[in-house]
TITI-74486 format. One record per residue (C-alpha): residue in one letter; x, y, z. Coordinates in pm, whole numbers, padded with zeros to 5 digits, always signed. Example, Ala and Ser with C-alpha at 12.3 -4.5 7.8 and 13.67 -1.06 7.14 Angstrom:
<nodes>
A+01230-00450+00780
S+01367-00106+00714
</nodes>
This chain:
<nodes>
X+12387+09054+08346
X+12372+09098+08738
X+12275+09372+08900
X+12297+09439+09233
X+12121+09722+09438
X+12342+09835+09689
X+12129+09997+09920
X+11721+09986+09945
X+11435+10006+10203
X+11255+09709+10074
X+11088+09677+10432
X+10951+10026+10441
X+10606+10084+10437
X+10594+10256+10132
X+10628+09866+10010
X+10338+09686+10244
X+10139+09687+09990
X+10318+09505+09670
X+10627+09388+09841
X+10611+09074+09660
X+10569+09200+09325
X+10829+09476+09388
X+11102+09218+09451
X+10981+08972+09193
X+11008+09226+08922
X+11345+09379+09011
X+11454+08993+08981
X+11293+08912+08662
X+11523+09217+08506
X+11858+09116+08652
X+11864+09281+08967
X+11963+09008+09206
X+12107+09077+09517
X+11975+09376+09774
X+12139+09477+10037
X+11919+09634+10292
X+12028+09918+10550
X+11868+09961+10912
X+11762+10283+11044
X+11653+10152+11449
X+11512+09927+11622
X+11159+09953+11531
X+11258+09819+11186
X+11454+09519+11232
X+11176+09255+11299
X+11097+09365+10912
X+11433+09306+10787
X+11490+09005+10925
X+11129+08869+10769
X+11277+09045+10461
X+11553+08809+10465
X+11389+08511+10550
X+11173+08525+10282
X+11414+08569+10037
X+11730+08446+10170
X+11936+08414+09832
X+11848+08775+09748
X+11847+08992+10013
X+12127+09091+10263
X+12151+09286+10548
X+12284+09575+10697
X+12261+09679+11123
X+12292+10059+11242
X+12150+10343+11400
X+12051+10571+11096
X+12142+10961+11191
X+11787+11109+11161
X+11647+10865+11466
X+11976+10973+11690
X+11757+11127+11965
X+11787+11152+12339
X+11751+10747+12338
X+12067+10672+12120
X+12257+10461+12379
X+11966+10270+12402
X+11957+10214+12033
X+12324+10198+12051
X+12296+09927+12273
X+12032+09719+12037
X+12287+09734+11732
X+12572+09613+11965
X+12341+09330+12081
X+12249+09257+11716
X+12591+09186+11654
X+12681+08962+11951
X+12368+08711+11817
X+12415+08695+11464
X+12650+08832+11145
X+12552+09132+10901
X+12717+09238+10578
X+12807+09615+10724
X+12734+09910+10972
X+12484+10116+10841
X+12372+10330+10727
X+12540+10600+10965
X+12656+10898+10934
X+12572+11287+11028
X+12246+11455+10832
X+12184+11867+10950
X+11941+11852+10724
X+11648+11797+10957
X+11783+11897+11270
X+12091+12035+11374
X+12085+12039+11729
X+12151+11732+11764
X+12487+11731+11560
X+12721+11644+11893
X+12520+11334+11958
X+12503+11233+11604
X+12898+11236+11539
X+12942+11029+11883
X+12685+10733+11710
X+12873+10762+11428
X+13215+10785+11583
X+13116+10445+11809
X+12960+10293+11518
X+13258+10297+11285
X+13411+10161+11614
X+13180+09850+11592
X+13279+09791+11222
X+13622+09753+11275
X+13556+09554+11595
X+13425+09333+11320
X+13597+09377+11013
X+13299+09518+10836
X+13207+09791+10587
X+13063+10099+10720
X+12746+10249+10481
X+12786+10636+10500
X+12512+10860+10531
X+12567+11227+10456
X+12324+11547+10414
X+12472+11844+10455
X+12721+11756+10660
X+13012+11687+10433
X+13252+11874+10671
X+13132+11696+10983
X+13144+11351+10791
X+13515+11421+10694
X+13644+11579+11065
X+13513+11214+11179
X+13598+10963+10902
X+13957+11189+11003
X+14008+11066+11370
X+13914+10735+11251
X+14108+10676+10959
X+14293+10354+10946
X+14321+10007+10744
X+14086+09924+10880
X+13814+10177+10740
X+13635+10108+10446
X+13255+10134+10303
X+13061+10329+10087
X+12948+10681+10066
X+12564+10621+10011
X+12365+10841+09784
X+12703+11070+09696
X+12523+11404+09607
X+12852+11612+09646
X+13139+11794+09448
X+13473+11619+09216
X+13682+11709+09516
X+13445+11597+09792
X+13474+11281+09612
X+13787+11241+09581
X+13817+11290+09950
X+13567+11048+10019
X+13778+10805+09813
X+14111+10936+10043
X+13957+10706+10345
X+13896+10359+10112
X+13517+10458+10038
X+13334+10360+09751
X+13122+10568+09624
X+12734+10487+09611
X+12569+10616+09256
X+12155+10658+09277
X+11936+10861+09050
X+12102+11191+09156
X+12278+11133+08874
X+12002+11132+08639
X+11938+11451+08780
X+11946+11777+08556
X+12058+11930+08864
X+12235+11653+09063
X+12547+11815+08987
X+12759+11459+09003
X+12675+11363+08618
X+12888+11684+08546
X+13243+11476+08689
X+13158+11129+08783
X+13333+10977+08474
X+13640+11116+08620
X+13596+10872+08885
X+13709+10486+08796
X+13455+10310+08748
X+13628+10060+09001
X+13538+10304+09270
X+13176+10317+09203
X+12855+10077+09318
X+12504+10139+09221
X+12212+10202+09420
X+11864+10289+09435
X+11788+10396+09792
X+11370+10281+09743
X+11104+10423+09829
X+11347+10739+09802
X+11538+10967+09594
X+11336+10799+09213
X+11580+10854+08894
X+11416+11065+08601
X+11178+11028+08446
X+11030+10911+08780
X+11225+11156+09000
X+10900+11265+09256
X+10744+10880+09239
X+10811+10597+09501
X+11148+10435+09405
X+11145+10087+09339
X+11459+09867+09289
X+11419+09778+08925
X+11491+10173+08842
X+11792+10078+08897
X+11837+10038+08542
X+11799+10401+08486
X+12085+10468+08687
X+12287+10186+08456
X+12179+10352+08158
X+12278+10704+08258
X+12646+10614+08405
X+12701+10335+08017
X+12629+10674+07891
X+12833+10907+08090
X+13170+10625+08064
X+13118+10524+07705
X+13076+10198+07804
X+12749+09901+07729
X+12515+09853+08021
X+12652+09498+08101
X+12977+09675+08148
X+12863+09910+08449
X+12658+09604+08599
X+12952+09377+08590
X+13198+09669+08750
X+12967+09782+09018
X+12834+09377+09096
X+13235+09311+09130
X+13289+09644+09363
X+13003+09541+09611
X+13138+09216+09624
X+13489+09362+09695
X+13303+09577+09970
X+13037+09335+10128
X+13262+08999+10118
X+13040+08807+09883
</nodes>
């Protein structure tokens, strides 16, 4: 069985302290590939030791995430762009629109993420999706942009059957963490109306930890909780739902 962890933090702090051990452990119970998402520029010295240190596991994302857009986004614009012109990544991400923290800065957000899905197609890549409470904003953009050319994954998909089936409308995947181990994520209520062919797995560590950890730093081998819970919820074994979502991110990322 291979597992792979579509979207985790492994170079956040919450991990400076048993990094090693972390990754070694997810490995040791199947979960082999991680594929890491930026957030600005402070972070990417970390990812790329992150990847140099474990070069056959780990792969990475570039992006502007939409919690640091601030009064300085061209400037961080810029440093993805430049990021791109020296060397190749696996997507765009993760971007997106969150009015969760701060609304005011919703007009800026939706032009980082209107230029950004602009870079992925510049480059033929994925785009990684990040949404909180912003489904309408995410849709009006994904919208003006839709083409054949735009594809990627709706990270940590917290919302309703017909939000995701309009998420699926613009060739999205749709990312599955422990919200759906949830009592009240909501998603466990529908999800096995989705294909499973439209579904990868994530964990989104140090964040978002499935029951019975929900509260807890999130680390990448609870990943299996979120296997166990979606075997359940499809009728289907464990290595069925690791084999699946492996193929879909492979489908998605190019590898």
């Amino acid at each position: 069985m291979k597992i792979t962890d579509t979207h985790t933090h492994l170079y956040s702090e919450a991990f400076d302290d048993d990094r090693d051990e972390v990754i070694k452990k997810a490995i040791e119970n199947d979960i082999k590939r991680f594929f890491i998402p930026a957030i600005d520029s402070e972070y990417t010295r970390s990812m790329y030791e992150l990847e140099k240190k474990y070069p056959e596991n780990v792969f990475l994302m570039m992006g502007l995430h939409p919690t640091h857009v601030k009064e300085n986004f061209e400037e961080e614009l810029e440093h993805v762009e430049a990021e791109f012109q020296k060397r190749d990544f696996f997507a765009v991400g993760e971007i997106g629109i969150d009015l969760y923290w701060d609304k005011s800065t919703l007009d800026i957000q939706k032009e980082a993420f209107k230029r950004q899905i602009q870079l992925a197609k510049k480059y033929d890549l994925p785009i990684v999706i990040h949404c909180r409470e912003a489904f309408d904003e995410i849709f009006e953009v994904l919208e003006s942009e839709k083409d054949e050319q735009l594809y990627g994954i709706f990270h940590c998909f917290t919302g309703t059957h017909e939000q995701a089936k309009q998420a699926l409308s613009y060739n999205m995947k749709l990312g599955i963490g422990g919200v759906v181990t949830f009592k009240n994520g909501g998603i466990d209520k529908f999800i096995n109306q989705i294909s499973l062919n439209n579904i990868v797995i994530e964990t989104d560590s140090p964040y978002l930890a499935p029951a019975p950890y929900r509260g807890k730093r999130n680390d990448p081998v609870y990943i299996l909780k979120v296997v166990e819970k979606l075997a359940d919820l499809y009728g289907v074994d464990k290595e069925e739902v690791a084999r699946i979502t492996t193929e879909n991110s492979k489908e998605i990322f190019g590898i």
